[in-house]
C-alpha positions in Angstrom: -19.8 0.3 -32.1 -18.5 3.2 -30.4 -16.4 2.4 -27.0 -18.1 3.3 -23.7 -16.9 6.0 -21.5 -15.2 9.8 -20.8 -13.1 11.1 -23.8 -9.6 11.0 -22.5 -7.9 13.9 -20.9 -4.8 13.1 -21.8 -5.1 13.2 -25.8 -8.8 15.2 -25.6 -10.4 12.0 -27.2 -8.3 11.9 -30.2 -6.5 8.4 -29.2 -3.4 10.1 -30.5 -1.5 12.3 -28.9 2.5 13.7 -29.0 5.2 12.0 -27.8 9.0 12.8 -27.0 11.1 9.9 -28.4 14.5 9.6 -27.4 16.4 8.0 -30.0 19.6 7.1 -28.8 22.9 9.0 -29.3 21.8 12.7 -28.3 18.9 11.9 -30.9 16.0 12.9 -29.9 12.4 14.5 -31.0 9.1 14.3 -31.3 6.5 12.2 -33.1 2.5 10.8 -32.8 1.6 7.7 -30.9 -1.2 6.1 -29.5 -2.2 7.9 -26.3 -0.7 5.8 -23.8 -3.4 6.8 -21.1 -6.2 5.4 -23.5 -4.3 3.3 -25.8 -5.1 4.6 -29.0 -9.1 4.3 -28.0 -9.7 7.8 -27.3 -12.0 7.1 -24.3 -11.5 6.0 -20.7 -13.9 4.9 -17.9 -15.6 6.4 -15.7 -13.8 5.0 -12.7 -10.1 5.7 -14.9 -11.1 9.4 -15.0 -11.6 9.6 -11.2 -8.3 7.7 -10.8 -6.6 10.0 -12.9 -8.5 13.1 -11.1 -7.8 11.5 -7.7 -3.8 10.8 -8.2 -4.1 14.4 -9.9 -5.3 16.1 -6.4 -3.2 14.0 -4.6 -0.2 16.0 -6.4 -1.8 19.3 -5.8 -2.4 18.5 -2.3 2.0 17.2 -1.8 2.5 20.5 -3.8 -0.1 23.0 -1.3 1.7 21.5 1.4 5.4 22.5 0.4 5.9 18.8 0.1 8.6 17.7 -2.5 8.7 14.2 -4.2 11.4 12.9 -2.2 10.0 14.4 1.0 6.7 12.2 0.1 8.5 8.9 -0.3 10.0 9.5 2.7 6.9 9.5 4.5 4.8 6.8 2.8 7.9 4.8 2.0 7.5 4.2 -1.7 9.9 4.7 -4.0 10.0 8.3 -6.4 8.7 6.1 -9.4 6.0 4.3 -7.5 4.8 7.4 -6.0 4.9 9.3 -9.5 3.1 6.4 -10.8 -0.2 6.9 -8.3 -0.1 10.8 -8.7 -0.7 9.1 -12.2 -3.8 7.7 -11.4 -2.1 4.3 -11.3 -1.9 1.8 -8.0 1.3 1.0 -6.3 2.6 -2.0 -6.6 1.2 -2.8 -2.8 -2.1 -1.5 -4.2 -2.6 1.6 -2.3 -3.7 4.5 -4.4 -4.0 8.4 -3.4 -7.0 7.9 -0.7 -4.2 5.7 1.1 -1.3 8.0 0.8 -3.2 11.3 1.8 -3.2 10.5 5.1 0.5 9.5 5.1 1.4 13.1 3.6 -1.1 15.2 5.6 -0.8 13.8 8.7 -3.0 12.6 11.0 -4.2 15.5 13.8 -2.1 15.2 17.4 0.2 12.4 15.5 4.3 14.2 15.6 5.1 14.8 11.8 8.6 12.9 11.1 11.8 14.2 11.9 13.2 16.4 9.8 10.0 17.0 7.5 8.2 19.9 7.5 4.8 20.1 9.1 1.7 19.4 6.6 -2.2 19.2 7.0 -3.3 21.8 4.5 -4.3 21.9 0.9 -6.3 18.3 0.9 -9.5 19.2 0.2 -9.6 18.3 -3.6 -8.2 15.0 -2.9 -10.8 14.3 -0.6 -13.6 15.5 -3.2 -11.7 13.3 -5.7 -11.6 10.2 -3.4 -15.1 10.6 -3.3 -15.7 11.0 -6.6 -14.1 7.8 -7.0 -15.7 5.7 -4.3 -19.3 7.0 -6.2 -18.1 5.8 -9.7 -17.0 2.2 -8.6 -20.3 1.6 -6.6 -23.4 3.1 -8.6 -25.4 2.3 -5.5 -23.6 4.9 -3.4 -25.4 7.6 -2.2 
């Protein structure tokens, strides 16, 4: 029986997908694993490909805004792997995902950005399309 859900993006449904491998030394190349995003399965959920769309906006939204990756730990006080990790489409490890840190990056309107960052509130309009994307895939009932 076939698995239930959206082909992945990452591998385009193949399960498979190309991987750099560093072997140790200055070796180093190329070779085909198991998609990590899907492992191997070649699909995805529903509410995974909203993640994934969601954390993807979030980055285009730090990006619009002239924000760089240290600039946006600074403000939402993750570390530069954590944060990586939700433009990712995964959690942090304190659970809060892109709908969380949007806010945090933006800014909220009359708040004073933080010292010595540079002024943002533009470019989050996918993010907030994605977040509700999201919110609509996790409760069927929505809307």
């Amino acid at each position: 029986m076939a698995a239930a859900g959206e082909p992945c993006p990452r591998c385009g449904g193949q399960g498979r997908t190309l991987a750099l491998v560093n072997r140790g030394g200055g070796r180093g190349g190329s070779e085909i694993r198991d998609c990590a995003t899907c492992a191997g399965v070649g699909v995805i959920s529903a509410v995974e490909v909203a993640r994934l769309r969601a954390g993807a906006a979030l980055r285009e939204g730090r990006v619009a805004a002239g924000l760089t990756l240290s600039e946006a730990t600074a403000r939402t006080g993750l570390g530069p792997a954590d944060y990586s990790a939700v433009e990712r489409g995964r959690p942090a490890p304190d659970g809060r995902g892109p709908g969380d840190l949007a806010p945090l990056l933006a800014g909220v309107p009359g708040e004073r950005d933080l010292p010595g960052l540079p002024p943002v509130g533009r470019g989050w309009g996918a993010l907030a399309r994605a977040i509700g994307s999201m919110h609509q895939e996790e409760d069927p009932t929505h809307g």
